[in-house]
C-alpha positions as CSV (number, residue, x, y, z in Angstrom):
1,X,-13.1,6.2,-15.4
2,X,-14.3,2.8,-13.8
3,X,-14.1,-0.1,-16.1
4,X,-13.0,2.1,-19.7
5,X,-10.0,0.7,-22.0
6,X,-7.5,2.8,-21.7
7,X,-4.3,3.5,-20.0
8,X,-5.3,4.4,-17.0
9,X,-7.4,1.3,-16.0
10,X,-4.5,-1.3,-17.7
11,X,-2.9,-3.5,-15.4
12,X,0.6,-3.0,-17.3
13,X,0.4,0.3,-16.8
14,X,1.8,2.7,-13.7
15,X,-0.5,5.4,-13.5
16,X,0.6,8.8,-13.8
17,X,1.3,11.1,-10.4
18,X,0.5,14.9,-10.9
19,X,3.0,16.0,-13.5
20,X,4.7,12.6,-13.7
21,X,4.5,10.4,-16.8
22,X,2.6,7.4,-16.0
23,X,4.5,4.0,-17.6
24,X,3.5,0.9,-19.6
25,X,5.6,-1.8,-18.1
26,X,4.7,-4.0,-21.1
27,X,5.8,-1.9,-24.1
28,X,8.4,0.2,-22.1
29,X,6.6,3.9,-23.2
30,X,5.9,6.6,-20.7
31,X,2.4,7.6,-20.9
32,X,1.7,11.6,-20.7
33,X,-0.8,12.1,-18.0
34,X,-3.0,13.9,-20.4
35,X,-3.3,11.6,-22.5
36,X,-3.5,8.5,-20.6
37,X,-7.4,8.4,-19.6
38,X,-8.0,8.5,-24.0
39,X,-4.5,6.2,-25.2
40,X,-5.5,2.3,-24.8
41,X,-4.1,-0.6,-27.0
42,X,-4.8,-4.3,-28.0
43,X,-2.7,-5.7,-24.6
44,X,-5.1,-3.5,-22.3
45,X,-5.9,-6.2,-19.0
46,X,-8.2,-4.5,-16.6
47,X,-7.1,-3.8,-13.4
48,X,-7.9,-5.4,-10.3
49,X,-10.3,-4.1,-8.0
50,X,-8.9,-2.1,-5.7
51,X,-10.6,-3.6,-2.7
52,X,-10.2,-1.9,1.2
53,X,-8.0,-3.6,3.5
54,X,-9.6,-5.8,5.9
55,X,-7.7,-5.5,9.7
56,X,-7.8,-8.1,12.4
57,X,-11.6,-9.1,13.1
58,X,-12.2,-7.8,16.7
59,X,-14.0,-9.7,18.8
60,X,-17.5,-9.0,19.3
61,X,-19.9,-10.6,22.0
62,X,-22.8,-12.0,20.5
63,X,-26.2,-10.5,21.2
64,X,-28.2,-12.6,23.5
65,X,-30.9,-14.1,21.4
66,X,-32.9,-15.3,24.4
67,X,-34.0,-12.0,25.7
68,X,-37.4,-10.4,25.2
69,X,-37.3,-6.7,23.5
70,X,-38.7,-4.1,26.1
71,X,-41.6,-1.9,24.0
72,X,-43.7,-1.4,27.0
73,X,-41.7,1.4,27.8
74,X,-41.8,2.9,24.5
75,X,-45.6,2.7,24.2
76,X,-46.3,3.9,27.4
77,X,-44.5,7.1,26.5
């Protein structure tokens, strides 16, 4: 669906769960979950993104950036 005016990507509008009608919020009409990927109208907003959740950074240690890397040993081999 991605970016595509219509219901289903409007920010005014509660999307449809399984059989459920979805809702507009800004003309107060249930939207049939059929036809709420093709119904858009001239007040369709896009969405935000949907972005993941970020958790609490962990702390890492930093790599040490004064050590030589060891390819004798892989050469060798």
């Amino acid at each position: 669906m991605g970016n595509r005016s219509s219901c289903r990507s409007c920010r005014h509008c509660t999307p449809p769960a399984g059989a459920e009608a979805g809702w507009c919020q800004l003309r107060r009409l249930p939207i049939h979950p059929e036809l709420a990927s093709e119904l858009w109208c001239h007040h369709w907003t896009p969405r935000p993104p949907r972005l993941p959740q970020l958790g609490e950074p962990q702390r890492q240690e930093p790599a040490p950036r004064d050590r030589q890397l060891a390819l004798t040993d892989l050469l060798e081999s």
